[in-house]
Each structure stands twice: as structure tokens, then as C-alpha cells.
C-alpha positions in Angstrom: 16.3 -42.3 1.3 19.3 -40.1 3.1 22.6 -41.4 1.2 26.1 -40.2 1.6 27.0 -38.1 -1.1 29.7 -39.4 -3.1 32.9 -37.4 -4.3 32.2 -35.0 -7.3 34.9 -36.5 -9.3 33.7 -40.3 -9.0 30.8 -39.1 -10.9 32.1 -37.7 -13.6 33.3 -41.8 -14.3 31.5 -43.8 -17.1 32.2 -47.5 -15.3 35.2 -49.6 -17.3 33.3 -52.2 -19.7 35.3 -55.2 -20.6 34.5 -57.2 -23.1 31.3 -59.7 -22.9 32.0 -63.5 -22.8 28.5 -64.4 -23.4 25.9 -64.9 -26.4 22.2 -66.3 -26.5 20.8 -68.5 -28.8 24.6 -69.4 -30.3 26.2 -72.8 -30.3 29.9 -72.2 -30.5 31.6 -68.3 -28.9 34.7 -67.1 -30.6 35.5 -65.0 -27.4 37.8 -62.4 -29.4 36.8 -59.2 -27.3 39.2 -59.1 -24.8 42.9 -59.7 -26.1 42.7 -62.9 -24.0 45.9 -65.5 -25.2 43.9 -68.2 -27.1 46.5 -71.0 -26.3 45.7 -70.5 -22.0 48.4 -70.2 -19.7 51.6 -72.4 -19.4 50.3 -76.3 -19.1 53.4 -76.2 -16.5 51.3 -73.2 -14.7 48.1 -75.4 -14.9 50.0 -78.1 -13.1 51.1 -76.1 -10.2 47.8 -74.4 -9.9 46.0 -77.9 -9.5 48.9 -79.3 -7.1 48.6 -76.2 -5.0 45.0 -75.2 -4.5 44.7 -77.6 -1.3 46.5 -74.8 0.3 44.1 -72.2 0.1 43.4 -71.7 3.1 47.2 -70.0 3.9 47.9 -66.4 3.4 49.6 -65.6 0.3 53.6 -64.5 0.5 52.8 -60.7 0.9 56.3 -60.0 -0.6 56.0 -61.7 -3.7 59.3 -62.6 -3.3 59.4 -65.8 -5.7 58.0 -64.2 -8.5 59.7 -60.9 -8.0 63.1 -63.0 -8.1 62.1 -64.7 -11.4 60.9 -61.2 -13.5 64.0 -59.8 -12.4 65.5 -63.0 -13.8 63.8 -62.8 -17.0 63.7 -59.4 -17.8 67.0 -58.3 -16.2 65.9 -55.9 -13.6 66.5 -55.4 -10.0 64.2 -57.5 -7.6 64.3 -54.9 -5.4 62.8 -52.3 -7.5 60.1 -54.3 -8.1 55.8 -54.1 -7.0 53.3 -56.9 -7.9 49.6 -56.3 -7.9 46.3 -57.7 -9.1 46.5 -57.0 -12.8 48.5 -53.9 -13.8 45.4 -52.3 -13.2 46.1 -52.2 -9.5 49.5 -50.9 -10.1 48.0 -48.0 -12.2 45.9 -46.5 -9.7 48.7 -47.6 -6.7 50.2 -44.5 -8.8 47.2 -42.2 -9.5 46.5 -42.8 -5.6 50.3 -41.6 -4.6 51.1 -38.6 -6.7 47.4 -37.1 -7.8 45.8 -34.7 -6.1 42.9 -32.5 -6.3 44.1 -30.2 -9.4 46.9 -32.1 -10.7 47.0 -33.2 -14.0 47.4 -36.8 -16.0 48.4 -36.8 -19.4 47.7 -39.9 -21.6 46.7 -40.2 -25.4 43.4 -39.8 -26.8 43.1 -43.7 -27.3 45.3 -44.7 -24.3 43.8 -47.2 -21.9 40.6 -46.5 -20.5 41.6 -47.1 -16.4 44.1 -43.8 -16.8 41.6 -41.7 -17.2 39.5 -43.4 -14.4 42.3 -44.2 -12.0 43.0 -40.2 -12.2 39.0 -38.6 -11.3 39.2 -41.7 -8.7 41.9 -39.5 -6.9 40.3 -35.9 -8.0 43.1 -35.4 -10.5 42.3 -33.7 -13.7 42.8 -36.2 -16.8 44.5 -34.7 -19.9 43.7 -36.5 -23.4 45.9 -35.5 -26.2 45.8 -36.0 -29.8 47.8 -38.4 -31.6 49.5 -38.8 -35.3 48.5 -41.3 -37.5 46.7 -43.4 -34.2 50.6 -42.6 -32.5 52.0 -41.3 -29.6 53.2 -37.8 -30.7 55.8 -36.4 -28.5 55.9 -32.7 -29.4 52.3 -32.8 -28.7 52.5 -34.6 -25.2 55.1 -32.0 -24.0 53.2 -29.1 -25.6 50.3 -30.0 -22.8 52.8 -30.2 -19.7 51.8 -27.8 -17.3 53.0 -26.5 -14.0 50.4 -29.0 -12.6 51.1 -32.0 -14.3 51.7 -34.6 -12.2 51.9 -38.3 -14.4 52.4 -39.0 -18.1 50.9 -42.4 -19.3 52.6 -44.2 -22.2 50.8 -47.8 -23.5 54.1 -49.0 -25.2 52.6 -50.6 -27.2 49.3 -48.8 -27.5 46.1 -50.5 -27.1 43.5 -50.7 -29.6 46.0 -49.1 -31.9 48.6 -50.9 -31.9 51.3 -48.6 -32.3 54.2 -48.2 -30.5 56.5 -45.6 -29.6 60.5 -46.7 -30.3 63.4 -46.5 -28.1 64.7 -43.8 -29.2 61.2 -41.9 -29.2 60.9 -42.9 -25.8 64.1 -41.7 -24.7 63.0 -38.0 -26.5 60.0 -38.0 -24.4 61.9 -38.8 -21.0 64.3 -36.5 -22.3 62.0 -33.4 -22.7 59.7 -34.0 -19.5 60.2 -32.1 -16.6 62.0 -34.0 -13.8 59.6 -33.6 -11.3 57.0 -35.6 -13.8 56.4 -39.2 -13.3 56.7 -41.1 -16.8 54.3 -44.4 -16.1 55.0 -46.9 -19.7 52.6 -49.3 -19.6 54.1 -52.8 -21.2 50.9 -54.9 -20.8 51.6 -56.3 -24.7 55.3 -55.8 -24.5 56.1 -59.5 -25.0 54.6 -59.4 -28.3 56.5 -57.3 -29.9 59.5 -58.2 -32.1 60.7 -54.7 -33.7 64.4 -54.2 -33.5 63.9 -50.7 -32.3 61.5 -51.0 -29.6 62.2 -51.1 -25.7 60.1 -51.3 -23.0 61.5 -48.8 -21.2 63.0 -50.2 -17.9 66.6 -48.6 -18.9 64.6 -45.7 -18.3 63.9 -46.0 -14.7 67.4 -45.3 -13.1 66.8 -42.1 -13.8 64.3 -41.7 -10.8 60.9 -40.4 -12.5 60.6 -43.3 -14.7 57.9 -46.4 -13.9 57.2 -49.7 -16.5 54.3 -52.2 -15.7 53.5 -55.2 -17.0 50.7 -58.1 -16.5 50.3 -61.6 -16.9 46.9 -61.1 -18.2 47.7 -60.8 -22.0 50.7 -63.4 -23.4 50.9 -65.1 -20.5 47.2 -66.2 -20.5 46.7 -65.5 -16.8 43.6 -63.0 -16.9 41.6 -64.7 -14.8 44.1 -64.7 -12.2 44.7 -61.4 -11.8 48.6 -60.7 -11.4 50.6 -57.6 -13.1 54.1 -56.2 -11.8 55.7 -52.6 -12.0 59.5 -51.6 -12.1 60.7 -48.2 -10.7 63.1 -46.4 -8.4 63.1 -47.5 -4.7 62.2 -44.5 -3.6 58.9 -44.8 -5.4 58.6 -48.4 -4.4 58.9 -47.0 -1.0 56.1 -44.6 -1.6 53.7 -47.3 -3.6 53.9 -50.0 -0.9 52.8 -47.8 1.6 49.4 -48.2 -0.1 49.6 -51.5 -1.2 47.5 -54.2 0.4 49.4 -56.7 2.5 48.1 -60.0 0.6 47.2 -58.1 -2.9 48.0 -61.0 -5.1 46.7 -64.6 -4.3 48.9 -67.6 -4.1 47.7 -69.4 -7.1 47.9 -66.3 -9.1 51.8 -65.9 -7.4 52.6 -69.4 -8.2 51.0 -69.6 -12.3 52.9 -66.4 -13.2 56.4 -67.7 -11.6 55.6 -70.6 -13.5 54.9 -69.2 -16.4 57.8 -67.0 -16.6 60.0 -70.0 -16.5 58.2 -72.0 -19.2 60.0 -69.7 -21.8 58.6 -72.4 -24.6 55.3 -71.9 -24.2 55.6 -68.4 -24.3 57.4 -68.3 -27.1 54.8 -70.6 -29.1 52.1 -67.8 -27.9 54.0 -65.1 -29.4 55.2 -66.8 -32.6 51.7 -67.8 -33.6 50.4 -64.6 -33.1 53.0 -62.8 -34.9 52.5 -65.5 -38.1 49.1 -64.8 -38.3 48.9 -61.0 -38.8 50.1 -60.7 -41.9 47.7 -63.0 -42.8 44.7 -61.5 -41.3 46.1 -58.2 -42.4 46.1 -59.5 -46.2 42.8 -61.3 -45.8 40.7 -58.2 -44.5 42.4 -55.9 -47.1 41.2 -58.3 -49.8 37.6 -57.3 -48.5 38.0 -53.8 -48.8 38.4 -53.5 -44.7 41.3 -51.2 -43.6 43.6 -52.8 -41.0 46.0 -51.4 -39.2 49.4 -52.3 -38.7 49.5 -53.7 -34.6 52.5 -54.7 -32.3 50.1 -56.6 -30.0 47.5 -59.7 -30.1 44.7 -57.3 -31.9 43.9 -56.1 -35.1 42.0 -52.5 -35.5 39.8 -52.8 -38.8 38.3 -49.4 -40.1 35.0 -49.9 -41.4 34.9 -46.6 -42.9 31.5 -45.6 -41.2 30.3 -45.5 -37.7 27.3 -47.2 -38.6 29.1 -50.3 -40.6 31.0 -50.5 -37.6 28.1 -51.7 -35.3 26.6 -53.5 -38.0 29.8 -55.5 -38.6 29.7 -56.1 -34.8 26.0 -57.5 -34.4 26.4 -59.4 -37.7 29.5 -61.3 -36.1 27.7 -61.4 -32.8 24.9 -63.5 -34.7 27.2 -66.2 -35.6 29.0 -66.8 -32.2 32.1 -63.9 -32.7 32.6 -61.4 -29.8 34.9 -58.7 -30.9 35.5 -55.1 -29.2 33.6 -51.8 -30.3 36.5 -49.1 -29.3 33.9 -45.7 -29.8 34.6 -45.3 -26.1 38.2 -45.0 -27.3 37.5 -42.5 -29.9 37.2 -44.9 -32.8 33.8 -45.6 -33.7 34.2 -46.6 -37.2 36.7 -49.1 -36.0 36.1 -52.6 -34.2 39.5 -54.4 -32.4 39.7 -58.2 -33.3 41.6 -60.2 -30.8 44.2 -62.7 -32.6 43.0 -65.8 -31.7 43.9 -69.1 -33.1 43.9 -69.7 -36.7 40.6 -71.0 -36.9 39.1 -68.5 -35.0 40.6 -66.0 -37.5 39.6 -67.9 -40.7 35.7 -67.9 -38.9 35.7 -64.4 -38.5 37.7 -63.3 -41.9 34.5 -65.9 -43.6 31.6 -63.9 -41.7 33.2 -60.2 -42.1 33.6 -61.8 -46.4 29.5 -62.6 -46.0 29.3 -59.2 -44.6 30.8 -56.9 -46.6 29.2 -58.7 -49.5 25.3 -58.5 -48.1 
């Protein structure tokens, strides 16, 4: 068979794997792989979902204007600075797609987000991993690899698996120190989690003109499925990023949950408070097992099993009983596994299996 050959760079991909949502032979699935909001969205979102499906059939608003109006609302940012897309995802390579080129380079951490690497070989840039401190962000280190080629820096703020987290101040030294002609892309896909007196998410950041902060729906908001993220920068690269951007990108049902769900400020803040109550108490409860957690900003937990080989055997042993959690190897961590924070009894399931573990 005579196939078109594909682009070089495209090969050089290993395909994204998210986590599974399926087990055999299991009763009951603690789905705990994906960071995924345990609660579900807003029952407010639910509602408008249900009342608006009959209208399918009509193009979605190919502005976004509704929901731009409301994040600028909640967060306190200008509507007009603002692009929506399907998942942050789609933001992240509306980026890669606009300012890399064949022998630019991306910088992003060594256990940054998976899609930055992929979004920058999709557009034939050159992706740039560097080392971090303690499983953090080291500045001194992202600026030592700044080249006269480098294009984008890519900040998860906070970091996922690690959950660590640069603070406002660190940010600002980064900004500070990077070339102007550098884009600055700080992901906030967990931002709504965190409740450090230090941290920022960065959007002060963009008036300066090389500065970009996403965000999704997909994580506190409970609206995964849907598909909906956002992105915050300087009309001039607004101008630039919507040239690319498809004219119906986001779907009307997925438009109409996250407005919703931005205004139902009480269900979000239940979501974040019981998340934030139960990490110190999984925290305690591993470390009472002899299982290293790490401290985490986000709706995960990253346990160090010590070996690479405990690791996966932690993982098939949960697996057995009905708990799907996340092997992060592919992030450089193989002696770790990332637990999502799911309800309390889904935590008190999988703190009674990991006990049976460690103790066979």
C-alpha cells in the first residue's frame, strides 16, 4: 500500500494516554486516575444542560460572549482579552500552532504536562525539558536553557502530578528574567484549588504583552466531559490566536454548564473545601504506612513507593479491587503513582487496600 508520508516530527510523538475508566471482572470502580471532581459539576449546570439540549441542533455562539463576560466577572479580567476552547488543551496548541516553527524551542519542566511536549513536535518545534528542585519549578534553571531560539516557556502553576507550585513572587522573577520577545504560557488548570496566601495565577502578569494564563473547566468545575477551557492574554495575541481558532470550537451545552458553573460560587466552593480537608488526612494516613506523600496544591496526591517495581505492583493490586489510579513513569516518576482526591470514602477504600498492600 502507497501512503502519504507523515511529517518527521509527528512521529517522534508517543500518543497522550489518559487515564482508563474501565475494569473487568470488578463490581464497584473508584475512577481515581484522572483528577476528575468527585462531587460532578454544578446541579445548577445539570439543570441548564437538561433544559437546553432540545436546541442542539443551533450553532453554538462562536464568540463565547456569555461565558467570556462571566470569567471576567469572576476572576476580574478583561472580557476582551479573553479565548475559549475545548479543554485548555485546545488553547495550548492554538499557541504551539501560532508562535512555533520548525527550529524553535519550547521550554517546560521535566514533569510538566504531557500535551506541551506534544503540542510543540505537532508544529515541528523542538521541546526543551528541564530539571526541577525538589519536584519544583526552578527558575535559575529555566532561564539557564533560554536560547536565541526559544520561542514559549510553559509554567503548570500548579504543577501536575507534583503538585507544586511556583509563588507570586517566583513568578514574577521568572517574567522578570525572560527575554521579552518569549511567550510565558501559566497553565492554571488546578488554580481554584489552591488556598496559599502567596500564590497567583498569574493574570497580573499579562499586561505586560508576552504573558498568557489558561484555565479549564475540566478539573474543579467537574465539566471534563464537556470539553471547555479559557486563556487570558494581550489583544494582540488574542488577535493572532483567533485567527486559528475554529468558528464553533466549544459546544453550547459545554458554553452554557461552565457559565453556569461559574455563577454557582457554592458549589464550587464545597468542591474545593472538601478536597482541601481531606489531604492532610490522606497525607497522615499513607505516612502511617511507610508511603511517602507529597505535599500537593491540587485534587491529587503523589505517593513514592520507593521502587519502580512496588510502584506497578501497588497499581495492579489496587486495580484488583475496583481502584484506578495514575502511573506517572511517562512523567519521569516511576516509583511514584498520582491518587486523585476523591470523596472520603473513596479515600478511606484506597488508604484500606494500599494498608493490605504494604503489609502482604
Amino acid at each position: 500500500m502507497v501512503m502519504t508520508p507523515a511529517n518527521k516530527a509527528i512521529l517522534e510523538i508517543t500518543p497522550y494516554k489518559g487515564g482508563d475508566s474501565k475494569l473487568s471482572n470488578v463490581d464497584k470502580i473508584y475512577r481515581l486516575a484522572s483528577n476528575e471532581c468527585p462531587y460532578g459539576p454544578s446541579p445548577k449546570a445539570v439543570a441548564l444542560m437538561q433544559e437546553i439540549a432540545s436546541t442542539s441542533h443551533r450553532y453554538p455562539d462562536g464568540g463565547a460572549h456569555e461565558l467570556r463576560q462571566e470569567l471576567a466577572l469572576s476572576y476580574g479580567i478583561e472580557q476582551e482579552q479573553i479565548i475559549c476552547g475545548a479543554g485548555s488543551d485546545e488553547i495550548l496548541s492554538f499557541i504551539c500552532a501560532a508562535y512555533v516553527s520548525p527550529g524553535d524551542e519550547v521550554i517546560y519542566t521535566e514533569h510538566g504536562f504531557l500535551m506541551y511536549r506534544i503540542s510543540t513536535l505537532v508544529n515541528g518545534g523542538t521541546p526543551v525539558s528541564v530539571a526541577e528542585k525538589g519536584l519544583k519549578a526552578d527558575i535559575d534553571t529555566i532561564i539557564a536553557a533560554v536560547t536565541e531560539n526559544t520561542k514559549v516557556v510553559f509554567i503548570a502553576n500548579p504543577n501536575n502530578p507534583t503538585g507544586s507550585y511556583l509563588t507570586k513572587a517566583e513568578l514574577a522573577e521568572l517574567h522578570a528574567q525572560l527575554p521579552k520577545h518569549i511567550l510565558l504560557v501559566i497553565d492554571g488548570a488546578y488554580r481554584e484549588y489552591v488556598d496559599k496566601v502567596d500564590y497567583s495565577d498569574g493574570c497580573e502578569l499579562v499586561a505586560s504583552g508576552n504573558v498568557m494564563v489558561t484555565g479549564t473547566f475540566s478539573k474543579a468545575f467537574g465539566l471534563g466531559g464537556l470539553r471547555v477551557g479559557w486563556g487570558y492574554a494581550s489583544p494582540e495575541i488574542l488577535d493572532i490566536l483567533n485567527r486559528i481558532r475554529g468558528p464553533f470550537n466549544v459546544s453550547g451545552i459545554a458554553l452554557a454548564a461552565a457559565t453556569a458553573s461559574l455563577k454557582d460560587k457554592e458549589w464550587l466552593n464545597k468542591v474545593v473545601e472538601e478536597n482541601n480537608k481531606l489531604i492532610p488526612y490522606v497525607t497522615e494516613q499513607l505516612e502511617k504506612i511507610s508511603l511517602k506523600a507529597y505535599p500537593t496544591v491540587g485534587n491529587f496526591i503523589l505517593v513514592d513507593f520507593g521502587e519502580d517495581d512496588k510502584a506497578i505492583a501497588a497499581d495492579e493490586y489496587l486495580r484488583e479491587n475496583g481502584v484506578i489510579i495514575r502511573r506517572v513513569a511517562a512523567y519521569g516518576l516511576p516509583s511514584c503513582l498520582r491518587i486523585t482526591i476523591g470523596t472520603k470514602e473513596d479515600m478511606d477504600f484506597v488508604i484500606a487496600n494500599l494498608t493490605e498492600f504494604m503489609q502482604s
